[in-house]
DSSP file (Angstrom, degrees, kcal/mol; ACC not computed):
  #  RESIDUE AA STRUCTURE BP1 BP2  ACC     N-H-->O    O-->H-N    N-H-->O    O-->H-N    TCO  KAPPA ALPHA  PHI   PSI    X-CA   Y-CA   Z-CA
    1    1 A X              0   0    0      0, 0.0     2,-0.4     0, 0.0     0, 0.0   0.000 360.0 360.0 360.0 112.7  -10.7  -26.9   16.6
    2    2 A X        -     0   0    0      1,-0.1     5,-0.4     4,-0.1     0, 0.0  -0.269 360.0-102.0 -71.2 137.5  -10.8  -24.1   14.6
    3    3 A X     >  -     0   0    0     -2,-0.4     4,-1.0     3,-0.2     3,-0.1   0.090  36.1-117.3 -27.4 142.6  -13.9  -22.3   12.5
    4    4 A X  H  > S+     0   0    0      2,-0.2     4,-0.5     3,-0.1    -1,-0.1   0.718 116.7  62.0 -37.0 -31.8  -13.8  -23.2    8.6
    5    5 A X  H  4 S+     0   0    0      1,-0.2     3,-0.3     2,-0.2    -1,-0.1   0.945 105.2  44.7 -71.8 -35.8  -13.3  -19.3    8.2
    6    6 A X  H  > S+     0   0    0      1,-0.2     4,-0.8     2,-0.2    -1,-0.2   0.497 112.2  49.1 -85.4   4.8  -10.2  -19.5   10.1
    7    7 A X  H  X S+     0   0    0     -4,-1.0     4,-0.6    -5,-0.4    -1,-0.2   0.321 114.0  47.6 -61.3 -10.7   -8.9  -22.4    8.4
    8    8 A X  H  < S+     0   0    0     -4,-0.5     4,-0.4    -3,-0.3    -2,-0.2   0.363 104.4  59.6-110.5  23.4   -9.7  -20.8    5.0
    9    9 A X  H >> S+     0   0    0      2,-0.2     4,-2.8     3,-0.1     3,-0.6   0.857 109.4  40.4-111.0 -62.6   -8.2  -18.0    6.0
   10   10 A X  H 3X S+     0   0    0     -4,-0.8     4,-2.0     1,-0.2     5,-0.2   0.851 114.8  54.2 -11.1 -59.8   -4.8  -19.8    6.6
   11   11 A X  H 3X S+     0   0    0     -4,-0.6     4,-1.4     2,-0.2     5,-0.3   0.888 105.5  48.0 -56.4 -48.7   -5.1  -21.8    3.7
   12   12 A X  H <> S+     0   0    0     -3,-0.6     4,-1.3    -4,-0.4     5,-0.3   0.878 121.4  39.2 -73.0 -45.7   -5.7  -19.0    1.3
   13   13 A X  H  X S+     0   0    0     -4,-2.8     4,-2.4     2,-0.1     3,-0.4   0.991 118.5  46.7 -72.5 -48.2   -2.5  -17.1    2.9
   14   14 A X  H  X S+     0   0    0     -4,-2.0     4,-2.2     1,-0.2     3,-0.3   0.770 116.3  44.9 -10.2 -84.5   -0.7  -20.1    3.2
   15   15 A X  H  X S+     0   0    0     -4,-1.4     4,-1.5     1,-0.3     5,-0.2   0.645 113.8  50.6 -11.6 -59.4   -1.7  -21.1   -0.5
   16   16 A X  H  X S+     0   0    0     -4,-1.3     4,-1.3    -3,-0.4    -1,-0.3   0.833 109.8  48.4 -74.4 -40.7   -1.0  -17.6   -1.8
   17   17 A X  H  X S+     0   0    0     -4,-2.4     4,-3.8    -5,-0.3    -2,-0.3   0.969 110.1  52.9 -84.4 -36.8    2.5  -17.5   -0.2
   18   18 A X  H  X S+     0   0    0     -4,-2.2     4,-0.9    -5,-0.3     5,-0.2   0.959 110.0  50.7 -32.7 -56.7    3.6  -21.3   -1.7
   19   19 A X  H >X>S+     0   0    0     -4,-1.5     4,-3.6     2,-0.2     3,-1.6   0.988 106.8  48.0 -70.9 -66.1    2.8  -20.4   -4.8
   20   20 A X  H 3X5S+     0   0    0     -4,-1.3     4,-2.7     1,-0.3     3,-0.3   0.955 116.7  48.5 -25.9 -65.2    4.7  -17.1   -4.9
   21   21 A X  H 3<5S+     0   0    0     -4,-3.8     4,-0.4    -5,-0.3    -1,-0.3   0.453 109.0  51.1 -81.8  10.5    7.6  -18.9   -3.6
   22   22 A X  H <X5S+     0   0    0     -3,-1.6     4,-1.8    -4,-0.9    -1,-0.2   0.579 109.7  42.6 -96.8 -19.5    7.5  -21.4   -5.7
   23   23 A X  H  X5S+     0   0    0     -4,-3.6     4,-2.1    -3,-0.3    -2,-0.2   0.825 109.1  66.6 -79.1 -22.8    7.3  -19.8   -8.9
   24   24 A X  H ><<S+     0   0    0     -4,-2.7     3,-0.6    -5,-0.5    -2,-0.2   0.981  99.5  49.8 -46.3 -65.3   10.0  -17.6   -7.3
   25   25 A X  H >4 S+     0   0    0     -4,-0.4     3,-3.5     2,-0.2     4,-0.3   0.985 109.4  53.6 -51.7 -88.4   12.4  -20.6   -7.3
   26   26 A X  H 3< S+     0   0    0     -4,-1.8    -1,-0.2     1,-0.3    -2,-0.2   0.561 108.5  47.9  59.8-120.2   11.6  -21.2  -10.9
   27   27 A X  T <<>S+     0   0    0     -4,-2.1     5,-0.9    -3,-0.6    -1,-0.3  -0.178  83.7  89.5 -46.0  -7.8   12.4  -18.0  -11.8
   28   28 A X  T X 5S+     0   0    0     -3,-3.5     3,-0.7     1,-0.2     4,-0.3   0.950  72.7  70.1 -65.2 -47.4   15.6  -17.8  -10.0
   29   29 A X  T 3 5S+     0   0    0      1,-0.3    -1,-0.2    -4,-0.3    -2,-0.1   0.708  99.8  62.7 -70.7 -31.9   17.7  -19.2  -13.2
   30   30 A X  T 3 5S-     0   0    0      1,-0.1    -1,-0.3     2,-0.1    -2,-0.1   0.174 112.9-117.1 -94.8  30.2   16.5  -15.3  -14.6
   31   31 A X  T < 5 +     0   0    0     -3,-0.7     2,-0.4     1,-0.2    -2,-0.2   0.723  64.7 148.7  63.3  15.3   18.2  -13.4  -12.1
   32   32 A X      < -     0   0    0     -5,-0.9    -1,-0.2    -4,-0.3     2,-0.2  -0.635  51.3-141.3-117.1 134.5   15.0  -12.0  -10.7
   33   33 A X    >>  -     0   0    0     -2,-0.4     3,-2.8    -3,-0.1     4,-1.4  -0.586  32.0-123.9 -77.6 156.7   13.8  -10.8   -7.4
   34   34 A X  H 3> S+     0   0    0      1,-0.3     4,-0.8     2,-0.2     3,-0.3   0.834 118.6  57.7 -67.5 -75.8    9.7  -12.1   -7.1
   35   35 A X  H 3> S+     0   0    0      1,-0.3     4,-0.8     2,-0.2    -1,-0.3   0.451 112.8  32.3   3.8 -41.3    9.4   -8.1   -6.5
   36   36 A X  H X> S+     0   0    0     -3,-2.8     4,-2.2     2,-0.2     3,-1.2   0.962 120.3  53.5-101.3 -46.4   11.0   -7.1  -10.0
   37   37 A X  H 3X S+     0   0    0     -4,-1.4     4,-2.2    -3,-0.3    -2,-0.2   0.725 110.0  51.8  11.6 -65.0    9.3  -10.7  -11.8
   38   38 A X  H 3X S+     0   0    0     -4,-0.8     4,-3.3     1,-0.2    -1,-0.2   0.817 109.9  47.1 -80.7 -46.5    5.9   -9.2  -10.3
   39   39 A X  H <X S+     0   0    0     -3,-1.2     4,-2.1    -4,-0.8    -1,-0.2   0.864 113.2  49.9 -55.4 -52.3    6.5   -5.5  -12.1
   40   40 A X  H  X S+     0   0    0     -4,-2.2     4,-2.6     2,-0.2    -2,-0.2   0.991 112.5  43.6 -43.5 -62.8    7.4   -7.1  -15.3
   41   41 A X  H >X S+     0   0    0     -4,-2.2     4,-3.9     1,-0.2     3,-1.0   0.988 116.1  46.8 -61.8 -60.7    4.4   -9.3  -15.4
   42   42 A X  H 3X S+     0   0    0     -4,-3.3     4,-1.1     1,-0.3    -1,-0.2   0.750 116.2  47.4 -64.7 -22.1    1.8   -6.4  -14.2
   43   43 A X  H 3< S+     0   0    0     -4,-2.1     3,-0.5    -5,-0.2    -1,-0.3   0.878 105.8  57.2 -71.8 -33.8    3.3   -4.0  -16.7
   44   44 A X  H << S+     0   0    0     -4,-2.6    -2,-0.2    -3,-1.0    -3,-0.2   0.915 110.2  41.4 -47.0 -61.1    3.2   -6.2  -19.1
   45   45 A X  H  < S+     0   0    0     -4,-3.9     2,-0.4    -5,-0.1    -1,-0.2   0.501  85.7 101.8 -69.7 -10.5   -0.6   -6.8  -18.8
   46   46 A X  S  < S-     0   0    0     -4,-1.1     4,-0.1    -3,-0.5    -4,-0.0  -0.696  71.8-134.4 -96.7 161.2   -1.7   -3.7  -18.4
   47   47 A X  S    S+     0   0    0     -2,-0.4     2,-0.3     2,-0.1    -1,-0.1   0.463  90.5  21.6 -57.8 -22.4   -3.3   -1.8  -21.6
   48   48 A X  S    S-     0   0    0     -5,-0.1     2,-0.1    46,-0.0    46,-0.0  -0.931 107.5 -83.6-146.7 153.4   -1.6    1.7  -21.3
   49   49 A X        -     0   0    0     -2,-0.3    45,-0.2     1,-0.1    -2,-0.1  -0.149  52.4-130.0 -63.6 131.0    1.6    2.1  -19.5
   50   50 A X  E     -A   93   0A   0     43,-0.8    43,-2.0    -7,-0.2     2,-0.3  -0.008   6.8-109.6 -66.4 174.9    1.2    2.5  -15.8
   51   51 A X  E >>  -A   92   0A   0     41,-0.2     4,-1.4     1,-0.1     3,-1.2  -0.981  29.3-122.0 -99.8 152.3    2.4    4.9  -13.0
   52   52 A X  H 3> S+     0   0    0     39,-0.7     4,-0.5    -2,-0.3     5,-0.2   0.783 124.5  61.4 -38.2 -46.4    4.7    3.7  -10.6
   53   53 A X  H >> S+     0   0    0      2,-0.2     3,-1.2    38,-0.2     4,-0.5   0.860 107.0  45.2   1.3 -89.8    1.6    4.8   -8.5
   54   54 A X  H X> S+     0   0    0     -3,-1.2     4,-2.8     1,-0.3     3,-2.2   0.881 115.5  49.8 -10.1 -76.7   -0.5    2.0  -10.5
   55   55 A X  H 3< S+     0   0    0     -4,-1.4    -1,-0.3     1,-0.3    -2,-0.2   0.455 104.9  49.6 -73.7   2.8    2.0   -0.4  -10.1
   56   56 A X  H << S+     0   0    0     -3,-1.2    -1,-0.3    -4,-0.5     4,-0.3   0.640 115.2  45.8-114.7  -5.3    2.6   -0.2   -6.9
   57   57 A X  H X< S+     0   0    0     -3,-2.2     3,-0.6    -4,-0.5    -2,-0.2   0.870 111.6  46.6 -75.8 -57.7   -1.1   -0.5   -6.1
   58   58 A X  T 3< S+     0   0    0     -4,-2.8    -3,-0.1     1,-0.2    -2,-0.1   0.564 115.9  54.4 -60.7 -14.6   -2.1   -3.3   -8.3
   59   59 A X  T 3  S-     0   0    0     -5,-0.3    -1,-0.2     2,-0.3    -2,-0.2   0.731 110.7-120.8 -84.3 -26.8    1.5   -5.1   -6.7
   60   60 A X    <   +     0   0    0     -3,-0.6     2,-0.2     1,-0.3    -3,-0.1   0.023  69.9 106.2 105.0 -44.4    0.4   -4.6   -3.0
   61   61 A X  S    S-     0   0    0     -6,-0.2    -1,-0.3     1,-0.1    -2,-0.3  -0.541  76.1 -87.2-108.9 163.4    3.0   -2.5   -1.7
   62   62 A X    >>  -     0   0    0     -2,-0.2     4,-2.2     1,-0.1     3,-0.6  -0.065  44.1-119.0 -68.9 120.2    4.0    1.1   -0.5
   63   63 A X  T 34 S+     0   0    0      2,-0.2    -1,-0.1     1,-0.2    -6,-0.1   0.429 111.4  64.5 -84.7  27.6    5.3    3.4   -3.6
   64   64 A X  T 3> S+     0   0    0      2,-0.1     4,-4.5     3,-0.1    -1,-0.2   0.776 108.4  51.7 -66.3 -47.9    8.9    4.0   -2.1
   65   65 A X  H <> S+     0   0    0     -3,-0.6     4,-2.9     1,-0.3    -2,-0.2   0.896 110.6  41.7 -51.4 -47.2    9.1    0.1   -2.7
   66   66 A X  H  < S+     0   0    0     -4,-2.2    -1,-0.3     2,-0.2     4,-0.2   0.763 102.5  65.3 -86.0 -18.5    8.2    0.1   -5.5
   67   67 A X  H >> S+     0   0    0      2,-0.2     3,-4.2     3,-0.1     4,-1.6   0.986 108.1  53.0 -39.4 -81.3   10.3    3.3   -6.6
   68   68 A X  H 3X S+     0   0    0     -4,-4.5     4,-2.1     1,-0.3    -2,-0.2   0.903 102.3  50.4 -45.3 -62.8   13.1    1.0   -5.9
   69   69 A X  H 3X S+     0   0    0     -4,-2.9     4,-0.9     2,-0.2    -1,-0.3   0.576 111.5  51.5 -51.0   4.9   12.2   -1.8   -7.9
   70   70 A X  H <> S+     0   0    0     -3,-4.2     4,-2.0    -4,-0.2     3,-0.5   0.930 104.3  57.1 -80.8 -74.7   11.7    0.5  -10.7
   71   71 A X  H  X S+     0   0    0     -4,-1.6     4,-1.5     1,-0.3     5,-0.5   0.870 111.1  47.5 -36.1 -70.6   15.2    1.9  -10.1
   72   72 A X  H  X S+     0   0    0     -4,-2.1     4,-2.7    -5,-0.3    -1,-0.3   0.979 110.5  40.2 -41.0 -66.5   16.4   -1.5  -10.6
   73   73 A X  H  <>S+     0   0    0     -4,-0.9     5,-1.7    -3,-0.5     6,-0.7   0.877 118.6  54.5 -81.1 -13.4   14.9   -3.0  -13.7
   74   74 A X  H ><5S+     0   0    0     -4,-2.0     3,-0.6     4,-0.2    -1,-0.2   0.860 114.9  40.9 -39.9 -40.2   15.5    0.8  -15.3
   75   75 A X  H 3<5S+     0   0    0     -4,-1.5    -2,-0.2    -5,-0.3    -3,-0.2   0.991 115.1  48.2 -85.2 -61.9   19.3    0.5  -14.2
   76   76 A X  T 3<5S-     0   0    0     -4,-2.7    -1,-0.3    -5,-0.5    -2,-0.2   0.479 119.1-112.6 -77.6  -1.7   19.4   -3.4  -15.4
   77   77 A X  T < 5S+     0   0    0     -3,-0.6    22,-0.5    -5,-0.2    21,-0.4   0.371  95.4 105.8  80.2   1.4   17.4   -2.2  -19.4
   78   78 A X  S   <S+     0   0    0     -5,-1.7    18,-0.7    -6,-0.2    -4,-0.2   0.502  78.7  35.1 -64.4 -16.3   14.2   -4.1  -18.4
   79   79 A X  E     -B   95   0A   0     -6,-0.7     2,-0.3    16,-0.3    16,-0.2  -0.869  59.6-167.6-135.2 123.7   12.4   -0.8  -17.7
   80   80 A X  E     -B   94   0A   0     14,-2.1    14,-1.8    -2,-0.2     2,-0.4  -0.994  17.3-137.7-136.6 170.3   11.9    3.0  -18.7
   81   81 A X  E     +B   93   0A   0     -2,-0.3     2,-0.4    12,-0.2    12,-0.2  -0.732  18.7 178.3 -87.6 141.9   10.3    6.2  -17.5
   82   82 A X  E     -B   92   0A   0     10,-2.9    10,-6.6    -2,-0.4     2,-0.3  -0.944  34.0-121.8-141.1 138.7    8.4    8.2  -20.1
   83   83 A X  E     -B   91   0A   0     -2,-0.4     2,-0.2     8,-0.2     8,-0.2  -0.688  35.7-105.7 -79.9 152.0    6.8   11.5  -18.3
   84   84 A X  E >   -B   87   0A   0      6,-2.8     3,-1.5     3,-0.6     6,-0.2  -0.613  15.6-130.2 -97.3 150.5    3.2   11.5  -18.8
   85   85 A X  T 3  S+     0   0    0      1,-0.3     3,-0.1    -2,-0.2    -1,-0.1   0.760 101.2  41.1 -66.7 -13.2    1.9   13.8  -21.1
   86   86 A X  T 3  S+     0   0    0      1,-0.3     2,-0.3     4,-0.0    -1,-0.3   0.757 125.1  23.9 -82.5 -45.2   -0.9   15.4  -18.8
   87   87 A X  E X   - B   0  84A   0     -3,-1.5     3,-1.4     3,-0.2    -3,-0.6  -0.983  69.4-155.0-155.6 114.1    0.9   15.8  -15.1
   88   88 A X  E 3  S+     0   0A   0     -2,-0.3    -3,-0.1     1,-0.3    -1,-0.1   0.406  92.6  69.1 -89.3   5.1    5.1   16.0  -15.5
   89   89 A X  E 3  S+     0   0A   0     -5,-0.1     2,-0.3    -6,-0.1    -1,-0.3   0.354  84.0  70.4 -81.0 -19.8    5.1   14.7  -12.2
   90   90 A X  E <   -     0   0A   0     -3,-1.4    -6,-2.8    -6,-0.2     2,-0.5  -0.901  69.7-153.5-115.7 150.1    3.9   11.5  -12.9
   91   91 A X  E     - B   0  83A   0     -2,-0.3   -39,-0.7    -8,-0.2     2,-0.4  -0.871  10.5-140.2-128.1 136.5    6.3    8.8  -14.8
   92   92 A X  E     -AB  51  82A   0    -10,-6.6   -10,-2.9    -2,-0.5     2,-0.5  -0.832   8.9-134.1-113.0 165.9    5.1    6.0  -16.8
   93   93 A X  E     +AB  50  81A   0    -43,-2.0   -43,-0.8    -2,-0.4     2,-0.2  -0.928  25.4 169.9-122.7 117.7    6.5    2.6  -16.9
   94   94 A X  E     - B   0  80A   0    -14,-1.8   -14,-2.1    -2,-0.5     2,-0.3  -0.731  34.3-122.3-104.2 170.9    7.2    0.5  -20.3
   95   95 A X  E     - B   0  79A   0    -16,-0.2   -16,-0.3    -2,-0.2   -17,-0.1  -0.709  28.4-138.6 -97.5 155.5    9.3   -2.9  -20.6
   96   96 A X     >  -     0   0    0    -18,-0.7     4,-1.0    -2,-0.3    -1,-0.1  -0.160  37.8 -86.8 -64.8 179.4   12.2   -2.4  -23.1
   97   97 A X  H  > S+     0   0    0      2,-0.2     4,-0.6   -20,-0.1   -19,-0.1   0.371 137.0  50.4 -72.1  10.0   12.8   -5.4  -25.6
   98   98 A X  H  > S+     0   0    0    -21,-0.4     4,-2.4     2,-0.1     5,-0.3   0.657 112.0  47.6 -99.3 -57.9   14.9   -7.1  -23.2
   99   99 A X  H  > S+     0   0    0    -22,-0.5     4,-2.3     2,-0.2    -2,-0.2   0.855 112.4  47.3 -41.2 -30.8   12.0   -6.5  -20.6
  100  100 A X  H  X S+     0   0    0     -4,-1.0     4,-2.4     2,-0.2    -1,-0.2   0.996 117.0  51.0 -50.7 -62.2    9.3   -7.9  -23.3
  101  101 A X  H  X S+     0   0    0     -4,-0.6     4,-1.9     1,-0.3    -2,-0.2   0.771 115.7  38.8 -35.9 -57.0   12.2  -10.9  -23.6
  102  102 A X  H >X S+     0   0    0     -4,-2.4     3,-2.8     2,-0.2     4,-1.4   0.993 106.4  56.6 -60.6 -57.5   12.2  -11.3  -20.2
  103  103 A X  H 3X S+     0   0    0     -4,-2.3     4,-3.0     1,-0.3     5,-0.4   0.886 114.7  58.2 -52.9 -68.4    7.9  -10.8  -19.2
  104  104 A X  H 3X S+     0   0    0     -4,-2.4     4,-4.4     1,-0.3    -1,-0.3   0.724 101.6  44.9 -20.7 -60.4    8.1  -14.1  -22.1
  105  105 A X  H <X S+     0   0    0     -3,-2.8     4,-2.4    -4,-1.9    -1,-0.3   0.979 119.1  44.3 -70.7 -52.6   10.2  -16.2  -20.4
  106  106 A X  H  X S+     0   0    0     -4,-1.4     4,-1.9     1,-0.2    -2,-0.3   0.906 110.6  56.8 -62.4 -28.5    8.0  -15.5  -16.9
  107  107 A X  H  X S+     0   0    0     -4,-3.0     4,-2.5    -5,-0.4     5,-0.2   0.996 109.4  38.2 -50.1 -72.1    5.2  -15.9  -18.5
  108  108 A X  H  X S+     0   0    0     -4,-4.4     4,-4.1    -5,-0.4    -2,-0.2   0.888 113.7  54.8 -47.4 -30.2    6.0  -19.4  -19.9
  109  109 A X  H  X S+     0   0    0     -4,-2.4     4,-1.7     2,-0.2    -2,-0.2   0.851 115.0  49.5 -81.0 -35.5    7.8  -20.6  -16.3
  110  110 A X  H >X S+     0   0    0     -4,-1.9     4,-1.2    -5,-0.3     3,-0.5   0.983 111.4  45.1 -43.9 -76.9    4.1  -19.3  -15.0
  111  111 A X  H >X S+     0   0    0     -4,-2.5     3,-1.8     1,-0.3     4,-1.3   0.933 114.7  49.1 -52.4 -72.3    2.1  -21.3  -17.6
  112  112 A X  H 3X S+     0   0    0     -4,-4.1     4,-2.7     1,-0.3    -1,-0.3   0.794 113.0  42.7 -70.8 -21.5    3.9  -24.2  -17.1
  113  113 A X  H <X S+     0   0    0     -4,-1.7     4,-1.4    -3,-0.5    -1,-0.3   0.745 114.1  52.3 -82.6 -11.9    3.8  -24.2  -13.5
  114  114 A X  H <X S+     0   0    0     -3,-1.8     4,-2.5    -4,-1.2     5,-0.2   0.912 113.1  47.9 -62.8 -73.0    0.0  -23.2  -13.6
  115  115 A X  H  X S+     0   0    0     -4,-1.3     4,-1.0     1,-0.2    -2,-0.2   0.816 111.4  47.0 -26.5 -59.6   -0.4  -26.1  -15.8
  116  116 A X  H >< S+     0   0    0     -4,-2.7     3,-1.3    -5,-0.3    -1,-0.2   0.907 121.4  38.7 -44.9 -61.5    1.6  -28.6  -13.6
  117  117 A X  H 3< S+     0   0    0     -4,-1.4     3,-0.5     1,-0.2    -2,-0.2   0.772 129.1  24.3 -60.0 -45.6   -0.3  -27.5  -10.5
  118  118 A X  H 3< S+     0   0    0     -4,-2.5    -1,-0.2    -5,-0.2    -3,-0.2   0.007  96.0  95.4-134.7  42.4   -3.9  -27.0  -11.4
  119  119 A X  S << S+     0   0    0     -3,-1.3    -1,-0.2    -4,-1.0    -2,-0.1   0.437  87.5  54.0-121.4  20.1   -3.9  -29.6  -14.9
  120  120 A X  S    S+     0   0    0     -3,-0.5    -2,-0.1    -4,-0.1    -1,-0.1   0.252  93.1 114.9 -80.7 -16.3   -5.3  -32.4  -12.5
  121  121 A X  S    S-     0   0    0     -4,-0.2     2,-0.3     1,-0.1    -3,-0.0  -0.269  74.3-108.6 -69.9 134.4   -8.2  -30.2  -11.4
  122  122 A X    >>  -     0   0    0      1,-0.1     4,-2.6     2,-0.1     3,-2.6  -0.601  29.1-138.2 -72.3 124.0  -11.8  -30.5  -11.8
  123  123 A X  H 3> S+     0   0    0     -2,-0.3     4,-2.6     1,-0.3     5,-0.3   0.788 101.5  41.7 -51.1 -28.7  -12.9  -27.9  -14.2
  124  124 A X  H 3> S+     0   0    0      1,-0.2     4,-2.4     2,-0.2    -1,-0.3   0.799 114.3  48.3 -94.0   5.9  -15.7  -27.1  -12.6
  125  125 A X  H <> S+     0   0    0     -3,-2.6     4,-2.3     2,-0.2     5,-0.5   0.948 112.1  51.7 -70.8 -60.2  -14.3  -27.1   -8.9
  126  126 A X  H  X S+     0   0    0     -4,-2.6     4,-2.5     1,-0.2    -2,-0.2   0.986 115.3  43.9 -58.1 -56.9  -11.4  -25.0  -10.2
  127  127 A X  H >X S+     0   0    0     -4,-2.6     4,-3.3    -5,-0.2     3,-1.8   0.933 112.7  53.0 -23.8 -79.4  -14.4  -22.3  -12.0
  128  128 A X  H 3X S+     0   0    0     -4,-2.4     4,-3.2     1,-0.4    -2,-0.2   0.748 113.1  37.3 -54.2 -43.8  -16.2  -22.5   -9.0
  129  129 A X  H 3X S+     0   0    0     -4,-2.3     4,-2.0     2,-0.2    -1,-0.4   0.739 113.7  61.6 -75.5 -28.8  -12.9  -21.3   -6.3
  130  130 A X  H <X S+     0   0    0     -4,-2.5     4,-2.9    -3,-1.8     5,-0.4   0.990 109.0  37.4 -91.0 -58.7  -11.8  -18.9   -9.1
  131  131 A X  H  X S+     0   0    0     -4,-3.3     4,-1.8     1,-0.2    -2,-0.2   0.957 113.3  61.6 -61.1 -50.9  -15.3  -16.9   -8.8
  132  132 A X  H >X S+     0   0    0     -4,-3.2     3,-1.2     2,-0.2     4,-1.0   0.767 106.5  37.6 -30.8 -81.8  -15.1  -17.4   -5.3
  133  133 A X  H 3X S+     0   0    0     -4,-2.0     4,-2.4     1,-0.3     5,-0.2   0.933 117.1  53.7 -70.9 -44.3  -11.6  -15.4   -4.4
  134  134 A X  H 3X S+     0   0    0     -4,-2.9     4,-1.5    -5,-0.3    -1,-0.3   0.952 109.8  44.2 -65.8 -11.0  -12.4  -12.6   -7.0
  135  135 A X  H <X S+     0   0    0     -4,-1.8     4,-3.4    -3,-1.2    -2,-0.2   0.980 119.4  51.3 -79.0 -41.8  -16.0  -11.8   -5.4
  136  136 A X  H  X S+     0   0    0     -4,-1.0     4,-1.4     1,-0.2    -2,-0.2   0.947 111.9  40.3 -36.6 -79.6  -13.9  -12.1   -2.4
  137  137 A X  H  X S+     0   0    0     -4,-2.4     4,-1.5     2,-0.3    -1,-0.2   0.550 107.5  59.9 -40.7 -37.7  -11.4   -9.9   -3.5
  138  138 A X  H  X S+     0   0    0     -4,-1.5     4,-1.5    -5,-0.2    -1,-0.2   0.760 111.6  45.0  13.8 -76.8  -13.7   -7.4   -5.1
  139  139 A X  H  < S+     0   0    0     -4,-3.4     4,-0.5    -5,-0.2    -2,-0.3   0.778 106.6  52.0 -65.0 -34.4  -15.3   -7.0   -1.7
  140  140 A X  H >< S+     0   0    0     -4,-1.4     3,-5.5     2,-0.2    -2,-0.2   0.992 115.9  49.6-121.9 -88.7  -12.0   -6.8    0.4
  141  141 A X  H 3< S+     0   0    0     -4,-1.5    -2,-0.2     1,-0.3    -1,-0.2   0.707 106.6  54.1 -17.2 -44.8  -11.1   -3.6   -2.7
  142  142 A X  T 3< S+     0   0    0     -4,-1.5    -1,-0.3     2,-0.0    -2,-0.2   0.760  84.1 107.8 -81.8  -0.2  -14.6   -1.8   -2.2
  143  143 A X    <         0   0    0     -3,-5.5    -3,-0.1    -4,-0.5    -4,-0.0  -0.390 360.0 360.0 -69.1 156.4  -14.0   -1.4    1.9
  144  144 A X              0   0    0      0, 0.0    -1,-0.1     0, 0.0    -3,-0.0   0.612 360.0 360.0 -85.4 360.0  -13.4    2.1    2.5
């Protein structure tokens, strides 16, 4: 039988990948890979316009990958480069208005599939697992 840690450590990737691929699905009806979806959304949210750098850290993946999804939603009007004023070497990332247009629509197909999924939950269970994976996560960030 296996430990609770390696059952919640299956269950939390497990968990984590469902969910991806279900909002993915979704999302489909917008023409979007979860990869360019994921760029939208995390540009969206952050407070000053990223570098590909940023985004491809705060995505998880390697910043050739993320080059390329760039290179995509740039090419498709979702996207743009601005050089940064500081380092001409480094490109920041805005949405266009089509890109705003879009991050809207994932946003809502998000909401409404958080809602469906976690608007049976007990609040304070659902609290309680939410501090759980960021202290989790947190720690996982500060290893060297």
């Amino acid at each position: 039988m296996p430990s609770i840690e390696e059952r919640f450590s299956a269950a939390l990737h497990g968990t984590a990948r469902a969910w991806r691929l279900a909002i993915d699905r979704r999302l489909k009806h917008l023409g979007l890979s979860q990869a360019s979806w994921m760029a939208i959304a995390l540009t969206a949210k952050e407070a000053e316009p990223p570098s590909q750098t940023r985004l491809a850290a705060r995505a998880g993946v390697e910043d050739p990958t993320m080059v390329a999804t760039v290179d995509r939603l740039v090419k498709a009007g979702y996207m743009m480069r601005t050089p940064s004023s500081t380092d001409r070497r480094v490109k920041l990332l805005s949405l266009t208005p089509s890109g705003q247009e879009v991050y809207q629509s994932v946003w809502k197909e998000a909401e409404a599939f958080r809602c469906e999924l976690l608007g049976n939950a007990d609040a304070e269970t659902l609290r309680s697992v939410t501090v759980f994976l960021e202290s989790i996560q947190a720690h996982i960030e500060s290893l060297p």
